[in-house]
PLY file of the C-alpha trace (Angstrom):
ply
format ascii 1.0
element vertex 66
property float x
property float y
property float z
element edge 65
property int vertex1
property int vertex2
end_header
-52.03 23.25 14.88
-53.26 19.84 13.40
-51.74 16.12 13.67
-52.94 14.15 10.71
-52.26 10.40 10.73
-53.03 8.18 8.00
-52.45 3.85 7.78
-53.42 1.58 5.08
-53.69 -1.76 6.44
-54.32 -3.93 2.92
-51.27 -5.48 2.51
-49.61 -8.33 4.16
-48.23 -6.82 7.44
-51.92 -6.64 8.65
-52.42 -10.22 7.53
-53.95 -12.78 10.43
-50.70 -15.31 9.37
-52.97 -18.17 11.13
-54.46 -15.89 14.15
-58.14 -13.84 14.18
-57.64 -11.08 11.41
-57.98 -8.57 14.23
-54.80 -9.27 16.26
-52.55 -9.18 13.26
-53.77 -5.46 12.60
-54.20 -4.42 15.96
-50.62 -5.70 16.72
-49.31 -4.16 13.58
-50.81 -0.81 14.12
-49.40 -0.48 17.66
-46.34 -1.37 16.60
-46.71 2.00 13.98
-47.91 4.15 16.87
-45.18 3.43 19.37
-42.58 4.29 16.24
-44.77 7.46 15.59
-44.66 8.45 19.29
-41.12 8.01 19.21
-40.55 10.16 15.98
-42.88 12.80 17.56
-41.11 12.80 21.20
-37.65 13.62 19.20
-38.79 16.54 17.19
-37.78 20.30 18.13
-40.24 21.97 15.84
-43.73 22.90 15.88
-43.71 21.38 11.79
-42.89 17.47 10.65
-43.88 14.87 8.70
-42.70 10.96 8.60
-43.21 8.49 5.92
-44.61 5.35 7.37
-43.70 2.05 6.94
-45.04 -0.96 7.73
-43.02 -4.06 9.49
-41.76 -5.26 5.78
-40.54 -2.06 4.72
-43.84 -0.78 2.61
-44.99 2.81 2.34
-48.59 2.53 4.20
-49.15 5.96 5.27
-47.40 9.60 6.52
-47.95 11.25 9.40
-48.24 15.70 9.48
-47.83 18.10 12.39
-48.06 21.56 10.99
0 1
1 2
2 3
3 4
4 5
5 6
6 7
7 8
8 9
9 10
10 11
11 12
12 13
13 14
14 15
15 16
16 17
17 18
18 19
19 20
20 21
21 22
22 23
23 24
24 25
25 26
26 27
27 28
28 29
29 30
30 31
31 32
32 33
33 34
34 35
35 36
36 37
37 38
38 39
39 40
40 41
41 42
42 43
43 44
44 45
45 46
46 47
47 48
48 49
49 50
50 51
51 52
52 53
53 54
54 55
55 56
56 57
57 58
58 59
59 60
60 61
61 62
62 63
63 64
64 65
């Protein structure tokens, strides 16, 4: 069994908006992990996959468990 987890964090939703650069992403890609460990705690099969999205609604990434 495998978990794959990919995020691309070039678009605005990783953007500093005024603070460092790194607490923008870093807050951003927590906020996509607790989601995923959410998604992952409800499923009842050993297979899934989840489109993921950042905090404006854009496709960054997918997540596997097969």
């Amino acid at each position: 069994m495998a978990f794959r987890l990919t995020i691309e964090t070039d678009n605005a939703a990783f953007d500093s908006d005024g603070h460092e650069s790194h607490i923008a992403k870093t807050e951003e890609i927590v906020r996509i992990l607790w989601k995923t460990s959410i998604q992952l705690s409800e499923k009842t099969v050993d297979t899934a996959s989840e489109i993921i999205y950042d905090i404006n609604g854009n496709t960054v990434g997918s997540w596997h468990l097969d």
